[in-house]
N, C-alpha and C positions, 0 to 999 in steps of 0.2 A: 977556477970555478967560473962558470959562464954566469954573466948577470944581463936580468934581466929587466925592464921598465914595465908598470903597469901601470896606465891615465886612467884613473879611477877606479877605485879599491872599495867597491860598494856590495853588489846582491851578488855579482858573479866575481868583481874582481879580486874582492878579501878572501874568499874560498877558495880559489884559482889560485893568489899567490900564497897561501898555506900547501896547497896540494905540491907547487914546484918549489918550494922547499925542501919539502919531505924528499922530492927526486934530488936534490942537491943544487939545485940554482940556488943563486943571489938573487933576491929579491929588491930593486926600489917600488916602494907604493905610493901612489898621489892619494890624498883625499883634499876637499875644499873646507874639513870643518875641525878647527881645532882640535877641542874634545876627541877628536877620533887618532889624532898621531899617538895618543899613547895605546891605543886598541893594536895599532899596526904595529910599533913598539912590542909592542910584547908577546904579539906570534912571531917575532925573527925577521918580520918585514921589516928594511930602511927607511921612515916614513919621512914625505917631504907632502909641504900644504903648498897645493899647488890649484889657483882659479884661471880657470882658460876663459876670456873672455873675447868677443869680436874685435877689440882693438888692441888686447894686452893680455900677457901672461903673469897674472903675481904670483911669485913664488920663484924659486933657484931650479929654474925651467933645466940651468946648465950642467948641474951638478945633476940631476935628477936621470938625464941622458948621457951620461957622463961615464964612459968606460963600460956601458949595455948594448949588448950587441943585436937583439930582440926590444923592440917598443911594440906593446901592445893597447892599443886606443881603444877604453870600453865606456865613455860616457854617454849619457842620455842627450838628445838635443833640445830637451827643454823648450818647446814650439807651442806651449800652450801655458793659457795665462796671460794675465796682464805682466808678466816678468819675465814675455817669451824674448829668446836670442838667436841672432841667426847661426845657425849650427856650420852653416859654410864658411862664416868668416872668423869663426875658431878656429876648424880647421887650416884656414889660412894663414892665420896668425901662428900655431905652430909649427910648419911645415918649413920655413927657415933656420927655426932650432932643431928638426931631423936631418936637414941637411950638412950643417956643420958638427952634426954628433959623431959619434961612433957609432951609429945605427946603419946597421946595413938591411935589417927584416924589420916589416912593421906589420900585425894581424890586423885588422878595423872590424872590431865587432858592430857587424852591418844588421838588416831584417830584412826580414820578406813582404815588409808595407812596402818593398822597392816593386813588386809586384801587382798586377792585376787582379780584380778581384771578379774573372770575368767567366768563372765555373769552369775555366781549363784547369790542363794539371802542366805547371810550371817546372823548369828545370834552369842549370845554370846556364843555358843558351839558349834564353827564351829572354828575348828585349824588356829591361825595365820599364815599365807605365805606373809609376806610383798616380794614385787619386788622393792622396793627403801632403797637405808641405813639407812634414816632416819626412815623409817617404820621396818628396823629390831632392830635399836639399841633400838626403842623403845617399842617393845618388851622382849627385854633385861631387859630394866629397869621396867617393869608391873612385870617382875618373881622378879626382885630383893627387890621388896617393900612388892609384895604380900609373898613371903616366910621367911620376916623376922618379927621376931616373936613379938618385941618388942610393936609392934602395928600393929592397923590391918587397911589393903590398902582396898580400894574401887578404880576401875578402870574406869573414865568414858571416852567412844569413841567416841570422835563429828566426824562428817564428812560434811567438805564445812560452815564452817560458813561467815555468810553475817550478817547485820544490813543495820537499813536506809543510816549508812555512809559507808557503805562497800559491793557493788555489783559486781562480777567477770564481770557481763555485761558490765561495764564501758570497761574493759578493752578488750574485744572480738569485741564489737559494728565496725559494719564495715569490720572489718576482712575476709577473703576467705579460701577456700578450710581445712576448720578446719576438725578434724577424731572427729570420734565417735559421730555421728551425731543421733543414737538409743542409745545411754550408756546413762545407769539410770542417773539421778541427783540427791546424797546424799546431803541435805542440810539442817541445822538449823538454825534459826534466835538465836541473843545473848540472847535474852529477854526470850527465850525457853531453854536455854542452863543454865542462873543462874534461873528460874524455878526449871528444875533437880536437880541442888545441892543443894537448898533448903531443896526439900522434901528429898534428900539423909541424911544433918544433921536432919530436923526434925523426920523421921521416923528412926533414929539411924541404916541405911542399911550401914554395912561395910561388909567388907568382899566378896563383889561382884564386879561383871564387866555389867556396861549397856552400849548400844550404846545408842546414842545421835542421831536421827537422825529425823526430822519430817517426819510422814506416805503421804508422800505424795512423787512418784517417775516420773515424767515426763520424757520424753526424752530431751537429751542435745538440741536437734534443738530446740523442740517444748517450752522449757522454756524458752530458753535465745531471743530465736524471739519474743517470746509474752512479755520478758519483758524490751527487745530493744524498740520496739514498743510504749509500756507503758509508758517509761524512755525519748522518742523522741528522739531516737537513730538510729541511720542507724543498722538492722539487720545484724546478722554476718549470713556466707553462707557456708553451711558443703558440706564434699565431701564425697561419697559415694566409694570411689576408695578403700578403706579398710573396712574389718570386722570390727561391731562397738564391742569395748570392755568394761567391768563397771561389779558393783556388785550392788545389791541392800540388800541396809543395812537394817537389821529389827531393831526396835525400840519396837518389841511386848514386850518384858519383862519390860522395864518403864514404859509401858502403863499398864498393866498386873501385875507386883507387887508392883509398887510404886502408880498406879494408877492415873499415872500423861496425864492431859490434855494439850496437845501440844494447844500454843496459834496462835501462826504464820504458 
């Protein structure tokens, strides 16, 4: 039975590792909060509490990589706040325990804040320009995976993820004078998001970068009103007083080599 590692077992990754179950993998899950090893416990996941920190790993970092032939890295970089961490020197801190593992594939759930927000339409051979830290450090860490040699990285770029329990419209509903009222809307459903990495283990695609993003690009008014509306929410109300700004993310190359049908 092939087993596999998941670094962080949160919004996508506790769903994700239920879903490759079901397919018949081994699962190990990280989480950093106690109370949650028996949640992982009791879907069939391995659970191990595992804090990736810039200087140190607590937790049985060894065990955890230990006989998985796939590590899949899906945590957040935590860059804002007074309890922000530098998200590169995590990464750096792990990356001598993938090298001594049995890891030979590692996915890095990346974004498309790696991106410009320069009203092109973006593809996966369009040079990174993040405008946020967190979109450069993460940058930083896609070169440092993809050029060590020990295994090989696959990159994938979601942008805007939502689920039934998680709409950005909750949070705008009602709202005034918001910008960027024409800016593309990059967004995936979760269900479409572990889809992708499916077919990225099953058709053994490493070594590459896909965006994530469903082919479908609205305007910010025109989606978040219609699904205000929907949701029986009071409409948020954009202002035109600024150029609207956005990129439109292509998603042709998952479509296109992995031949994957976006569901949502």
């Amino acid at each position: 039975m092939l087993k596999i590692s998941i670094l962080g077992c949160g919004w996508l990754g506790l769903p994700l590792a239920e879903s490759l179950i079901q397919k018949g993998f081994s699962v190990n899950g990280s989480t950093t909060t106690a109370d949650k090893v028996e949640i992982l416990k009791s879907k069939g996941i391995i659970p191990f509490l595992i804090n990736l920190t810039p200087e140190a790993i607590d937790g049985d970092i060894k065990s955890f990589l230990r006989e998985s032939n796939i590590l899949i890295i899906d945590i957040p970089p935590k860059l804002r706040g007074e309890n922000s961490e530098s998200f590169t020197d995590k990464i750096k801190t792990l990356l001598p325990h993938i090298e001594t593992s049995d890891i030979k594939k590692v996915l890095f759930v990346s974004s498309t804040s790696v991106y410009a927000d320069d009203n092109l339409v973006v593809t996966e051979e369009s040079l990174p320009a993040p405008e946020t830290e967190s979109g450069r450090q993460i940058v930083i860490c896609e070169k440092l995976l993809q050029s060590n040699t020990h295994f090989k990285t696959t990159i994938l770029r979601f942008g805007g993820l939502v689920s039934d329990d998680r709409q950005p419209v909750k949070f705008l509903a009602g709202k005034e004078n918001l910008e960027n009222p024409d800016g593309p809307v990059n967004i995936i459903h979760r269900e479409d998001c572990i889809g992708i990495i499916h077919v990225i283990i099953e058709q053994d695609a490493w070594g590459e970068i896909f965006n994530g993003v469903t082919p479908y690009y609205p305007t910010r008014e025109d989606h978040y009103t219609k699904l205000a509306i929907a949701m029986g929410l009071p409409a948020p109300k954009f202002s035109r007083a600024k150029p609207s700004q956005g990129k439109t993310v292509s998603s042709q190359k998952v479509i296109r080599i992995l031949g994957y049908d976006f569901k949502q």
